[in-house]
MARLUM-776748 format. One record per residue (C-alpha): residue in one letter; x negated, y, z negated. Coordinates in steps of 0.001 Angstrom, whole numbers, plus 500000, padded with zeros to 6 digits. Layout:
BEGIN
+---+--------+--------+--------+
: r :      x :      y :      z :
+---+--------+--------+--------+
: A :      X :      Y :      Z :
...
+---+--------+--------+--------+
***
This chain:
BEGIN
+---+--------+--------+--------+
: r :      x :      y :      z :
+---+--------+--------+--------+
: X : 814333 : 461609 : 071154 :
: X : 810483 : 462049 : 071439 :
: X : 809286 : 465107 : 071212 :
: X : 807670 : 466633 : 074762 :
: X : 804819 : 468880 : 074747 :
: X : 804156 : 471201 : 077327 :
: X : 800747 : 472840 : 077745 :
: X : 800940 : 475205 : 080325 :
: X : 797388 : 476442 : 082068 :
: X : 798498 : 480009 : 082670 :
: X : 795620 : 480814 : 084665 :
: X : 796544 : 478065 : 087227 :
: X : 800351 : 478285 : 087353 :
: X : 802639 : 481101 : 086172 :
: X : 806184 : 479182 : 086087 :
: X : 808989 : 481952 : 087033 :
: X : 810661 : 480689 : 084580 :
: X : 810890 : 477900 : 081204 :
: X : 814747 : 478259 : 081247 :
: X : 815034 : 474192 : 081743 :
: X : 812697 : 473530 : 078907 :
: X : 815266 : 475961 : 076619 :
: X : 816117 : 471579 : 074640 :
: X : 815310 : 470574 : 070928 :
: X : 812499 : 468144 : 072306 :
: X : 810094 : 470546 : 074020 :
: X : 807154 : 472333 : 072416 :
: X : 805588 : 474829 : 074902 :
: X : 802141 : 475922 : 074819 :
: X : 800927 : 478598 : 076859 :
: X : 797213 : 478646 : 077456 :
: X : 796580 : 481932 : 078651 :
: X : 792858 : 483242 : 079864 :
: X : 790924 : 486017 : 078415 :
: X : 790693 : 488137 : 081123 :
: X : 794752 : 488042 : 081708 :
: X : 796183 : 490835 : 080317 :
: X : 800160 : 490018 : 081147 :
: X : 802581 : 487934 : 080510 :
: X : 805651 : 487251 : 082957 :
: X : 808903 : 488612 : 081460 :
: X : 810940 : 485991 : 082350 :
: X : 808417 : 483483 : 080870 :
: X : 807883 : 485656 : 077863 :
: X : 811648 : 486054 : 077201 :
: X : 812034 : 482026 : 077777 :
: X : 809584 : 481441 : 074856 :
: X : 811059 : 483650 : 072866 :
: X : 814330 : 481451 : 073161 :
: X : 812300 : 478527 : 072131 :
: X : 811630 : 480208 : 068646 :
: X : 808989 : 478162 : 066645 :
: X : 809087 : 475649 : 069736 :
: X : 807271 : 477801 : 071889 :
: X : 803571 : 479361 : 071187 :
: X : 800609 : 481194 : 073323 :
: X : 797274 : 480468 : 072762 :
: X : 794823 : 483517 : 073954 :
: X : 791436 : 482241 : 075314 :
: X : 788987 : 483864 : 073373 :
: X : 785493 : 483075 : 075918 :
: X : 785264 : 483065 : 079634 :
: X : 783259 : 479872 : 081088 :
: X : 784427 : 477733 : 084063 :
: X : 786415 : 475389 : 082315 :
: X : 787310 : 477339 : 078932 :
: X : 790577 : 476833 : 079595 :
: X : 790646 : 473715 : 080706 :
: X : 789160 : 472441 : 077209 :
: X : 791603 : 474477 : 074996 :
: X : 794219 : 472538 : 076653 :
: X : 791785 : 469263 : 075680 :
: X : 791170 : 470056 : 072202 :
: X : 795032 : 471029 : 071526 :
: X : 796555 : 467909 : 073316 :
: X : 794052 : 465758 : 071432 :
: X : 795020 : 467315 : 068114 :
: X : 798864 : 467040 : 068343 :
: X : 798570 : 463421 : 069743 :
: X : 796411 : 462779 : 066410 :
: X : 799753 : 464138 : 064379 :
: X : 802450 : 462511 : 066667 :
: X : 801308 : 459664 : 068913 :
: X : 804977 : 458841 : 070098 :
: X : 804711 : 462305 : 071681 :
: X : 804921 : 462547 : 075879 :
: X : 802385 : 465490 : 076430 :
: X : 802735 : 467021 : 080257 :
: X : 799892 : 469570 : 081280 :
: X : 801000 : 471937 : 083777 :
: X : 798538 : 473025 : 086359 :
: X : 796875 : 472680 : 090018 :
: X : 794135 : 472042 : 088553 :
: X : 793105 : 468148 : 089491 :
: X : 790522 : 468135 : 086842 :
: X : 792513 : 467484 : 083792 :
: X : 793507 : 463838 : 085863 :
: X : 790613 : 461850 : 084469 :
: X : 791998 : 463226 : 081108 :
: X : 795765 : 462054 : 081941 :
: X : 794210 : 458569 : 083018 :
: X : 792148 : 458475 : 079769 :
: X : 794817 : 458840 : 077831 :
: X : 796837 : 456483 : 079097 :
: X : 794550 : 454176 : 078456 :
: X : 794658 : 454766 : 074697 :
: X : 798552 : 453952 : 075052 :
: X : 799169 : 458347 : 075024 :
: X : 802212 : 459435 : 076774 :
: X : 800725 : 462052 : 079608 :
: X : 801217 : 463624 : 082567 :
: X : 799750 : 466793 : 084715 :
: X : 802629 : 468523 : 087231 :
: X : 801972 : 471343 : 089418 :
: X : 804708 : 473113 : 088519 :
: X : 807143 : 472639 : 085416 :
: X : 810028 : 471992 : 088025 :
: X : 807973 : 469074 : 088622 :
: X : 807797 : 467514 : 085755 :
: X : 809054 : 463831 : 085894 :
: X : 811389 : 464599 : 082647 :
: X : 813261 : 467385 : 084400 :
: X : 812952 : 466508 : 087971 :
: X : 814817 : 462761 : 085796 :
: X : 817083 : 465342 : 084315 :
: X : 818270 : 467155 : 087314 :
: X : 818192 : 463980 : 089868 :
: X : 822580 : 462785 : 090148 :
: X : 822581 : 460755 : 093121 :
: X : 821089 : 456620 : 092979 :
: X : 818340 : 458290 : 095538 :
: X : 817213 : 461351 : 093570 :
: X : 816791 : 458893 : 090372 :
: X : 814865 : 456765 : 092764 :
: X : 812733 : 458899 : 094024 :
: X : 811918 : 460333 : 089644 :
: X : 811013 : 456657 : 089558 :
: X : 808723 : 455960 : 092590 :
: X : 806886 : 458751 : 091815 :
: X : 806056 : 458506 : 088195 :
: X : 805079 : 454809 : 089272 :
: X : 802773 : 456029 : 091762 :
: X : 800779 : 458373 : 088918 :
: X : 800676 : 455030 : 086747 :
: X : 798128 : 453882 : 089109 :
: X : 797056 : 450381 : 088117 :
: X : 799360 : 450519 : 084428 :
: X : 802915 : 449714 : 086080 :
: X : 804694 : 447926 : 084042 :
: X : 804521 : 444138 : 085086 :
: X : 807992 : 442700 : 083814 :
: X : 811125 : 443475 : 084301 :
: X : 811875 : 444076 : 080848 :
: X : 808944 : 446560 : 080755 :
: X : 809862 : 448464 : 083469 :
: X : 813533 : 448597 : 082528 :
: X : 812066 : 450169 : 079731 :
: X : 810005 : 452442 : 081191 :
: X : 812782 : 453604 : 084039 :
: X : 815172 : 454044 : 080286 :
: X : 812783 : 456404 : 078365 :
: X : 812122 : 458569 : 081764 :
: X : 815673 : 459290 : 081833 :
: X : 815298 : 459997 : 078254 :
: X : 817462 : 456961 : 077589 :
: X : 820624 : 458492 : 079558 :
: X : 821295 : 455390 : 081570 :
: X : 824002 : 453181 : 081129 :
: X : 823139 : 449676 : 081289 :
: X : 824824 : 449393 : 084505 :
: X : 822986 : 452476 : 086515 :
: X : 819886 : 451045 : 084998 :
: X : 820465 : 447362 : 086604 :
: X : 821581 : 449369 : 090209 :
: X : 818594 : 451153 : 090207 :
: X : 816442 : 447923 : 089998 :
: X : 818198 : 446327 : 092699 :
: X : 817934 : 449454 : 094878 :
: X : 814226 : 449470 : 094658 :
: X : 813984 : 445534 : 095522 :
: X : 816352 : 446673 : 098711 :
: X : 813971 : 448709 : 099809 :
: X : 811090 : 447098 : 099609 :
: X : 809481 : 448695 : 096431 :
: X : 809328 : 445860 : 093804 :
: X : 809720 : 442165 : 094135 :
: X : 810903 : 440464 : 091157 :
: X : 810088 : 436536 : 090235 :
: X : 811500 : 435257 : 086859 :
: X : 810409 : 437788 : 084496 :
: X : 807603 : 439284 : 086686 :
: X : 807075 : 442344 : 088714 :
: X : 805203 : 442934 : 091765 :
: X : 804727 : 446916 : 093949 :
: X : 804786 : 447471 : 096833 :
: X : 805553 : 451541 : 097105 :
: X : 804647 : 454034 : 099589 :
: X : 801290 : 455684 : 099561 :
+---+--------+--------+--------+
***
């Protein structure tokens, strides 16, 4: 399974809790500003869990966007030593987007959520019923902007390694039919065309 970094903008979100990211595949990064001075104790305890997955790194300047290029500089070194990697940034922050859309350019696994419940891996994770799982999809679509995938095979694919490959063959093929049902792909031969909601 591919390994799943999250880099966590503590300034801009403090998460409750990491309990859900307690799996072998995350790495957690907390980015955490120079003028904070605390820690949450449930998020502190939750890294601690995560052993040598888990790690804080302490902004050493203040500037407008310090922060904001730690994350950068971090992300762009660990997708230099493991480019299979999915990297999610986790802020409100809308600034790191022309990052995410960057990257995805370069073929780099990324994604910003505002909150780490919100993360298309665990909100894929958590979803049971055909709808839920539809809705994972739709939405991690919609952030793909113009880089859906444009076969079927492709987005099979793609709708696979968002459920981290948990699908049987058989949920896999329902879900595809359920989104043509309502509207939110059309499918000719091998092709793929979107039509989802705004």
């Amino acid at each position: 399974m591919r390994t799943n970094y999250v880099l966590i903008d503590y300034e801009n979100v403090q998460p409750d809790t990491l309990s859900v990211l307690e799996k072998e595949h995350f790495k957690v990064i907390v980015f955490v500003g120079a003028s904070q001075a605390k820690v949450n104790f449930d998020v502190a305890a939750s890294l601690q869990r995560l052993g040598p997955n888990a790690s804080y790194v302490k902004i050493s300047g203040n500037g407008s966007n310090a922060l904001d290029f730690h994350v950068a500089y971090y992300m762009g070194q660990l997708a230099a030593s493991d480019p299979d990697a999915y990297f999610h940034i986790i802020s409100k922050d809308t600034g790191f987007d022309p990052l995410i859309a960057h990257l995805r350019a370069k073929k780099i696994l990324a994604c910003r959520s505002r909150a780490v419940s919100d993360m298309p891996i665990v909100k894929a994770a958590n979803s049971k019923s055909p709808s839920e799982k539809l809705a994972v999809v739709v939405s991690n679509l919609k952030q793909r902007g113009a880089a859906k995938p444009r076969t079927v095979k492709t987005l099979s694919s793609t709708i696979s390694s968002l459920f981290q490959k948990a699908l049987q063959e058989d949920e896999l093929a329902a879900l595809l039919k359920l989104m043509e049902k309502h509207g939110l792909v059309a499918i000719s031969g091998t092709k793929v065309a979107y039509s989802l909601p705004e």
